[in-house]
N, C-alpha and C positions, 0 to 999 in steps of 0.2 A: 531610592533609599537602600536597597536591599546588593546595589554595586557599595553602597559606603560601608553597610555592613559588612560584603565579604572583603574589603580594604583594611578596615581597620581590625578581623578578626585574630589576624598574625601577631598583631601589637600588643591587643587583650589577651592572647595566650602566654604570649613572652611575659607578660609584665605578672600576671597571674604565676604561672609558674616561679616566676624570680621571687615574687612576694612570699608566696607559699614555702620555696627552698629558706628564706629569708626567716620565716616564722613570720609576719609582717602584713599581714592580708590588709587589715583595721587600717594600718601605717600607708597601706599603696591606696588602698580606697578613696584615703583623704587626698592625696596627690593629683588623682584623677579627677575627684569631683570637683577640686580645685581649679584645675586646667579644664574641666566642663562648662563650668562658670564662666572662666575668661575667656574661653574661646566664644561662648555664645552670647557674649557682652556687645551689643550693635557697636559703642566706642571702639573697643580693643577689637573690632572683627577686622577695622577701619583700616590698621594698622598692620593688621595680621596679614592681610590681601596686598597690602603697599607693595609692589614690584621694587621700588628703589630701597627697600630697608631690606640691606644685609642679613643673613642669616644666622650670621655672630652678634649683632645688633636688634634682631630679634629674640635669641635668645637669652641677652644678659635684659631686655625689655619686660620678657614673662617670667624668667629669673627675679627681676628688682620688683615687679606686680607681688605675684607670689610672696616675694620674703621668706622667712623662715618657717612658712607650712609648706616650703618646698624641699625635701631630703635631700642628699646626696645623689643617691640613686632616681629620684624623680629629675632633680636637674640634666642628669645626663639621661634620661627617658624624651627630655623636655628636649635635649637638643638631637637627639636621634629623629624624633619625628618632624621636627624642624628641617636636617639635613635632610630627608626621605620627604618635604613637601605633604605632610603627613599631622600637622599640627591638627588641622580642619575637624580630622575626624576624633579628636578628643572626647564628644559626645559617645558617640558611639562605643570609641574605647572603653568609655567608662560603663556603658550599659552592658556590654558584654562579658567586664570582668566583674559587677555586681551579680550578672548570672550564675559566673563559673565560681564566688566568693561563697553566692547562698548554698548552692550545691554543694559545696564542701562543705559548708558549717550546718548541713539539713536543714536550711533555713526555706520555708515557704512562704511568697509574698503574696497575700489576701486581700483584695480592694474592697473593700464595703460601701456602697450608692447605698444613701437612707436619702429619706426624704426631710428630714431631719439631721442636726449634729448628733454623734454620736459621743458621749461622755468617754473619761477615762476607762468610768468600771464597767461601762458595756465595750467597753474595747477589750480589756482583761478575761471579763465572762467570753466573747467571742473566740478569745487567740485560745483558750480555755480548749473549750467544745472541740473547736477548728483542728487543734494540738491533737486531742485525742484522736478524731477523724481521721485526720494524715496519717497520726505516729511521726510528726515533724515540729521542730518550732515552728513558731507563725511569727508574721510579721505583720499587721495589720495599718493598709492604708486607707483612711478614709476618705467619704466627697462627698456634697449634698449635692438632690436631682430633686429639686421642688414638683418636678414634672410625677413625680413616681406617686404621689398624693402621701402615703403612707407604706410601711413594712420595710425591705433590702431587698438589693440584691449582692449576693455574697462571688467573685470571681477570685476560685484559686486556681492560679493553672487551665487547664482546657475545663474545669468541673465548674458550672456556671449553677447558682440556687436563687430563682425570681423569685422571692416571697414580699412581691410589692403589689400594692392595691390595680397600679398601672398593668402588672403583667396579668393578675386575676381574672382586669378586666380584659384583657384582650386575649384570653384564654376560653371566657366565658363568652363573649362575641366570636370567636371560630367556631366555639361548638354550635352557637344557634344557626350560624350561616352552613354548615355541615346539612 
């Protein structure tokens, strides 16, 4: 994984920078998440991989998919990496420039594990808190871990906060075995 990343890291800069010169972050993000989609599509993977389909012919294929969520400048992004054997790592492209988007917009993305769904307005209250803590936007993803019994745990960045019943417990089972 970590060869695909530094493959496609050249692409996510280019395309980043051109967006950013562009005023257009929002505008390239969609392009990308776009082309994230279709590439990890098991169908369109099918086709993607075909040694006998042209590279002209794949590109007016994820051209015609796309349609008109594809820019000007994404379609010729779309057929650069087409050319360069380079479509594959779309994924990645796209992860890398979501990295370099939020850093620009001091965006920090916060995953919240409950053991429970979390509502809107405890998403609000969280991004709240979180906001001040960093001194950054937040971005709040959620995900339920039925395993956790009750409470979160809160991952921004390298700063990880267990406050779930599962981590208590096993915090409180080290100390007795100590």
């Amino acid at each position: 994984m970590q060869q695909f990343i530094t493959q496609a890291r050249p692409y996510a800069v280019a395309a980043f920078e051109h967006a950013q010169e562009e005023g257009k972050l929002a505008e390239w993000s969609g392009v990308l998440h776009i082309l994230n989609l279709l590439v990890s599509d098991p169908q369109v993977k099918q086709v993607l991989d075909n040694p006998r389909v042209s590279n002209e012919a794949l590109s007016d294929f994820v051209t015609d998919v796309c349609g008109d969520r594809l820019t000007d400048s994404g379609k010729k992004f779309v057929k650069l990496l087409i050319d360069a054997g380079r479509l594959s790592l779309a994924p990645y492209i796209f992860k890398l420039f979501e990295k370099n988007r939020a850093k620009a917009e001091g965006l920090v993305e916060v995953e919240v594990v409950s053991a429970f769904p979390v509502d809107s307005g405890e998403k609000e209250k969280l991004a709240g808190i979180m906001g001040k803590r960093l001194g950054k936007k937040i971005e709040i993803n959620t995900r339920v871990d039925e395993s956790l019994i009750g409470g979160v745990i809160i991952r921004a960045g390298d700063s990880v906060i267990d406050a779930s019943i599962k981590g208590r417990l096993k915090q409180l089972s080290n100390r007795l075995t100590d």
